[in-house]
C-alpha positions as CSV (number, residue, x, y, z in Angstrom):
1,X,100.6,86.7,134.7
2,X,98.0,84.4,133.3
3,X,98.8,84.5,129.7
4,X,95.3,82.4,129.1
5,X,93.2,85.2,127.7
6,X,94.2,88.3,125.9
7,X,91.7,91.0,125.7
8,X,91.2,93.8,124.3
9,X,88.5,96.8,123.4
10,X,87.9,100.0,121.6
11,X,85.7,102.3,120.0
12,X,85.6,102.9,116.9
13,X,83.5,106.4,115.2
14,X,81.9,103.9,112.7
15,X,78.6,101.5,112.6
16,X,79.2,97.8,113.7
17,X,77.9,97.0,109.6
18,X,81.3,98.7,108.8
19,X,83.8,97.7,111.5
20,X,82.1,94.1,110.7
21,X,83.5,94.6,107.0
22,X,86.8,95.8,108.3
23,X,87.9,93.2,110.4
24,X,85.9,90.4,108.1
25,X,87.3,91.7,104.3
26,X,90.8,91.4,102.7
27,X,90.5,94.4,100.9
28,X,89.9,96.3,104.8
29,X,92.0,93.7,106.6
30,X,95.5,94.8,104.3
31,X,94.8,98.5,105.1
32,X,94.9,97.9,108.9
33,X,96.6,95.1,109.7
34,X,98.1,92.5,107.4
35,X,100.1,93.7,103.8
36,X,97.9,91.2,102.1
37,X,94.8,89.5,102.7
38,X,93.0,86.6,100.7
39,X,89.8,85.4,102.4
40,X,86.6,84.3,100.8
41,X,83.3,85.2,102.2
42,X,82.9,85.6,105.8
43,X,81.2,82.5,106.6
44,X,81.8,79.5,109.1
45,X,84.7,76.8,107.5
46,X,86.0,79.5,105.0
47,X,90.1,79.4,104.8
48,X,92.2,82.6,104.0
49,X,95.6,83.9,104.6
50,X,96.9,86.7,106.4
51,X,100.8,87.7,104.9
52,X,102.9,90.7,106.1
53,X,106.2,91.7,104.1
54,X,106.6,89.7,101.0
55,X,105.3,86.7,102.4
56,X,107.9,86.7,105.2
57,X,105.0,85.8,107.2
58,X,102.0,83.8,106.4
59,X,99.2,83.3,108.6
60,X,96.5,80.7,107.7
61,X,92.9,81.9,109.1
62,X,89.8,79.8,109.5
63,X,86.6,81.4,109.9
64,X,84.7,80.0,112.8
65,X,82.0,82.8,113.3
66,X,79.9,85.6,111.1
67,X,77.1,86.9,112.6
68,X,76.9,90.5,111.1
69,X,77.3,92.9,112.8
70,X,77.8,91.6,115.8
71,X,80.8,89.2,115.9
72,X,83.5,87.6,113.7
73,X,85.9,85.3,115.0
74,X,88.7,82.7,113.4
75,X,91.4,80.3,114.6
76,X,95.0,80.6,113.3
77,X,98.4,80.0,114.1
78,X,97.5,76.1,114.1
79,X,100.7,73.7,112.9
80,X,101.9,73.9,109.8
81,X,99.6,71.1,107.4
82,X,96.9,70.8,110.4
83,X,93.6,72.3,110.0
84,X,92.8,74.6,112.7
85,X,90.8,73.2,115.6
86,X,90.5,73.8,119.2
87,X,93.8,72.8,120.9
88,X,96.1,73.2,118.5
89,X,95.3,77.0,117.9
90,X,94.3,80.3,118.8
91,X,90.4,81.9,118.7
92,X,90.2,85.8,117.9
93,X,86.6,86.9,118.4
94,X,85.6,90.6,117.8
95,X,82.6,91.5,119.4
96,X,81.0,94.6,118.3
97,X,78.2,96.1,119.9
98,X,76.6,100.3,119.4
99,X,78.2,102.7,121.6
100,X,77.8,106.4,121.7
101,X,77.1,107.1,118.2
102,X,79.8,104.5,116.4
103,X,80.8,100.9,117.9
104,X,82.8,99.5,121.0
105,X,85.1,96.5,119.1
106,X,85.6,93.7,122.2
107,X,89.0,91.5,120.8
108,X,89.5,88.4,122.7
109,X,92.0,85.9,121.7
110,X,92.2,82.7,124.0
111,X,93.7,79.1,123.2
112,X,97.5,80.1,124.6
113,X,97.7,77.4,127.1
114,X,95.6,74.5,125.5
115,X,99.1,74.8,122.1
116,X,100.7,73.3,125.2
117,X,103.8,75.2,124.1
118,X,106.6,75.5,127.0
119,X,106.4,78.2,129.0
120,X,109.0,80.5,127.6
121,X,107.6,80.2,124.3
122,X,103.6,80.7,125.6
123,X,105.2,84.3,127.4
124,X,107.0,85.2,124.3
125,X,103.7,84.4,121.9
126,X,101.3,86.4,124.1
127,X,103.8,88.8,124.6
128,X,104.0,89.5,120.4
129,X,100.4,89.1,120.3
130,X,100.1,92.2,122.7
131,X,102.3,94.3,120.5
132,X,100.5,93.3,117.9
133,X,97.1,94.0,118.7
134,X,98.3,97.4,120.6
135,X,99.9,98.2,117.1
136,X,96.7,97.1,114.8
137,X,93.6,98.1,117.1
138,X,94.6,101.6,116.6
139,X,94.9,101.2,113.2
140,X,91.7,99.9,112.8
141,X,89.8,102.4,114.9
142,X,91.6,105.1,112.7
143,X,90.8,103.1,109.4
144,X,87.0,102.0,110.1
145,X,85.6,105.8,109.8
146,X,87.6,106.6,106.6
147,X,84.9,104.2,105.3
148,X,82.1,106.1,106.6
149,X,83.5,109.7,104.7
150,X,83.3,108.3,101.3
């Protein structure tokens, strides 16, 4: 196994306007995937957190990309005190493009190899990180057309 580039995709019974505002919004983001969210407006440098329990975990996020409808993508899991960048974290993208009727939601996440972690710790990483997003997608694509009924 590679353990370079994770990918993933689904569709989702909603408009890419509002799977953009679930995976880009705190208020969507803690009904799908984290228990609390804090992140300003979806724009290019903005800084937010991620936390799941009470604050158990705490994932920093940095917004790299906003181009609504269409794609949303941030860097996290960079070291503690360092500002995320390119080589010292990882990129999620979500793509999100019409398909029959709702959207088709592409997830990449990439930067594994260039942490330069050691191997056993890269496996376990993008092992977790497969869970995860096989755990979360789901929830999303369940979540995203609640929206749309209300």
């Amino acid at each position: 196994m590679e353990y370079g580039t994770l990918e993933r995709q689904i569709h989702i019974e909603a408009s890419p306007e509002v799977v953009f505002e679930v995976v880009s919004r705190p208020e969507h983001l803690k009904e799908w995937w984290s228990d609390d969210a804090s992140l300003g407006e979806a724009a290019p440098g903005v800084v937010g957190e991620l936390v799941w329990g009470d604050r158990e975990h705490v994932a920093t996020v940095t917004v790299v990309e906003a181009d609504p409808p269409h794609r949303f993508s941030f860097r996290w899991v960079a070291p503690e005190g360092e500002p995320a960048a390119a080589g010292n974290s990882l990129l999620v993208t979500f793509d999100l493009s019409p398909s029959r009727g709702g959207t088709l939601l592409r997830l990449t996440e990439t930067g594994f190899r260039e942490k330069g972690w050691e191997v056993a710790v890269l496996e376990e990483a993008y092992r977790e990180h497969e869970v995860g997003w096989d755990t979360f997608l789901p929830r999303l694509a369940a979540y995203a057309p609640t929206l749309v009924a209300r």
